[in-house]
C-alpha positions as CSV (number, residue, x, y, z in Angstrom):
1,X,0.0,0.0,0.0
2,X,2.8,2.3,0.7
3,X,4.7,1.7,-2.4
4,X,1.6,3.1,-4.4
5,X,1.3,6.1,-2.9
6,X,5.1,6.7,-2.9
7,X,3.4,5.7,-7.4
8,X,1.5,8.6,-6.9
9,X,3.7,11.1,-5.3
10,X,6.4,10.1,-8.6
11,X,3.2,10.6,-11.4
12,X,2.4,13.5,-9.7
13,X,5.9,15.0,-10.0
14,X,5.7,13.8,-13.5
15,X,2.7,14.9,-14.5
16,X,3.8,18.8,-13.0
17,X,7.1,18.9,-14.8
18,X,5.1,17.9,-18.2
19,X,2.3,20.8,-17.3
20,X,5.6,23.1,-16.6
21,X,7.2,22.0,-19.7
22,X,4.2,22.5,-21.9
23,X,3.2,26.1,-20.2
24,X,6.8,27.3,-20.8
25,X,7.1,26.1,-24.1
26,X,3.7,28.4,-24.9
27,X,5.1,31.2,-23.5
28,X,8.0,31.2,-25.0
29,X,7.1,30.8,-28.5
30,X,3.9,33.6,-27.8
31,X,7.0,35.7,-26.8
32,X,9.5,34.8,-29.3
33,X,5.9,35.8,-31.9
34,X,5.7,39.4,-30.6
35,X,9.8,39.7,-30.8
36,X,9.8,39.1,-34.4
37,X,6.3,41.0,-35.3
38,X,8.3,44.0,-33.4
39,X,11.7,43.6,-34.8
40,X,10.1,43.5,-38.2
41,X,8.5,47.3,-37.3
42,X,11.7,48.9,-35.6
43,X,14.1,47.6,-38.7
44,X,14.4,51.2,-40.2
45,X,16.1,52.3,-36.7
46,X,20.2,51.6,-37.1
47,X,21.6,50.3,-33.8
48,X,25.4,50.2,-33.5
49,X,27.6,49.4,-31.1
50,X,29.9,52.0,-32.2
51,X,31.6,55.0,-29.5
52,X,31.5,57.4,-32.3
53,X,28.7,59.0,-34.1
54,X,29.6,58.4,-37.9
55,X,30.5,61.8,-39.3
56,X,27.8,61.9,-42.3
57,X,25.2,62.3,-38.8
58,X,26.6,65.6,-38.2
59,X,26.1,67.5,-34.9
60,X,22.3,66.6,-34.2
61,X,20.6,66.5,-30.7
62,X,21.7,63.1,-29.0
63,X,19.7,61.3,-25.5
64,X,20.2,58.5,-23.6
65,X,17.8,55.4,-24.6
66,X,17.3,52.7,-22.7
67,X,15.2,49.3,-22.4
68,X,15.0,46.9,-19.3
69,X,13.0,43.9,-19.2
70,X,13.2,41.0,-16.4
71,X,12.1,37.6,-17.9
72,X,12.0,34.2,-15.3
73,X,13.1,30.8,-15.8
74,X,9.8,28.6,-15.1
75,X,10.3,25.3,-13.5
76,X,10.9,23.0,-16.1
77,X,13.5,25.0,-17.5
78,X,15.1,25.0,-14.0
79,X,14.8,20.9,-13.3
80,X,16.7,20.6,-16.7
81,X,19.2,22.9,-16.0
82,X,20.1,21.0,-12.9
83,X,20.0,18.0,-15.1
84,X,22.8,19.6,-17.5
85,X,24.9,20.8,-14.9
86,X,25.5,17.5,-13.7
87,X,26.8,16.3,-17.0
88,X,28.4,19.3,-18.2
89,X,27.9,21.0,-21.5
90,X,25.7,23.8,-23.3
91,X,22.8,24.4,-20.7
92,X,20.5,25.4,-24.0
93,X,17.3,25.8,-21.5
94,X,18.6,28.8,-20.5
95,X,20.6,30.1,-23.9
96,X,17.1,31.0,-24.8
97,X,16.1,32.8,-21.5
98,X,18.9,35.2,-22.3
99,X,18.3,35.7,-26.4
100,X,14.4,36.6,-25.6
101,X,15.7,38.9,-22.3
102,X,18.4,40.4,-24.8
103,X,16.1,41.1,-27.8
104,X,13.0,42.7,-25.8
105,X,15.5,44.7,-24.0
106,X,16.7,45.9,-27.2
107,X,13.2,46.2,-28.5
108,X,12.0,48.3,-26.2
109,X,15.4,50.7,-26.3
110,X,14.4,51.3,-30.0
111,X,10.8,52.1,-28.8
112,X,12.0,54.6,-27.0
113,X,14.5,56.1,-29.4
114,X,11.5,56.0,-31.8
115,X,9.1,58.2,-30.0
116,X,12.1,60.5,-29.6
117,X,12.1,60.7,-33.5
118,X,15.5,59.3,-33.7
119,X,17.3,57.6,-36.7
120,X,20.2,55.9,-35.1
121,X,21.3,54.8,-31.8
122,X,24.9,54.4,-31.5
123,X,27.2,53.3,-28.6
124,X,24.6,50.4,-27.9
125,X,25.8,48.3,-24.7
126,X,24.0,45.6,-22.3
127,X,24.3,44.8,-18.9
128,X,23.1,41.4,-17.8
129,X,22.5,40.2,-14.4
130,X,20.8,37.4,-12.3
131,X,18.2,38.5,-9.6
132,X,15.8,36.3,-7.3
133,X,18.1,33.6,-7.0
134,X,16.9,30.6,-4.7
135,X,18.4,28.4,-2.0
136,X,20.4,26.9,-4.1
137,X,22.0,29.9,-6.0
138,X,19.8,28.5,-9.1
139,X,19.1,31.7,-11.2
140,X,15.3,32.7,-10.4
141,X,15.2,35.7,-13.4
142,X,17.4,37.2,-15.6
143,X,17.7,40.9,-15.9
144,X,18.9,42.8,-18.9
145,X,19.6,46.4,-19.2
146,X,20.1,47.7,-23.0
147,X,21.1,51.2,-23.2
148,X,22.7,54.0,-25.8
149,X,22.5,57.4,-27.5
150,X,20.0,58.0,-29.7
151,X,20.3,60.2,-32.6
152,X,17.9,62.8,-33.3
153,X,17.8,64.6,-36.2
């Protein structure tokens, strides 16, 4: 009798880790959807990593742009990770937490450059860190900071 509820207790843990996996998954692609639908509408706005404003800009009005955006790692994601780090190698579970924090980040920098007017944004930089993390030291969220100088013509 014991042995099946000790069944249960496994299924169950199962059965959550397949709901997490399959929730995540949604999410992410619904996320990775609106990146590209946005990229697509802020492709006319040149972002360079560049100190220097190119000469042919000439002396126009410059401001500081920046986008922030925190995204967390669900559970599923996590359990993995665990999984790869006992093994060793490319944890890819979370490669993708950090392209989708690094391109909203991004996106929203070039929203606000855009209602500024601007054209360009050059000296583009990022600043990535890890926030909320558990008992473990397991990363909870990722945060990244994209910021630079927007030009305005």
């Amino acid at each position: 009798m014991e042995y099946l509820t000790e069944i249960w207790q496994i299924l169950l843990v199962v059965l959550l880790l397949m709901l997490g996996y399959g929730f995540g998954r949604l999410a992410e692609r619904r996320h990775y959807r609106t990146i590209l639908r946005r990229e697509e509408a802020l492709g006319d706005l040149i972002v360079v990593c560049s100190k220097t404003l190119p000469e042919a800009a000439g002396a126009p009005a410059t401001r500081l742009v920046m986008g922030s955006v925190v995204v967390s790692v669900d559970y599923f994601k996590r359990f993995v990770a665990h999984l790869r780090m006992l093994f060793g190698g490319r944890v890819h579970t979370y490669e993708s937490l950090v392209d989708r924090a690094r391109r909203e980040a991004l996106l929203r920098m070039q929203a606000e450059a855009k209602a500024l007017g601007a054209t360009m944004i050059f000296n583009t930089r990022f600043e990535t860190s890890s926030i909320s993390k558990g008992q473990d030291k397991s990363v909870g969220s990722v945060e990244v900071l994209a910021y630079g100088t927007a030009v305005i013509p």
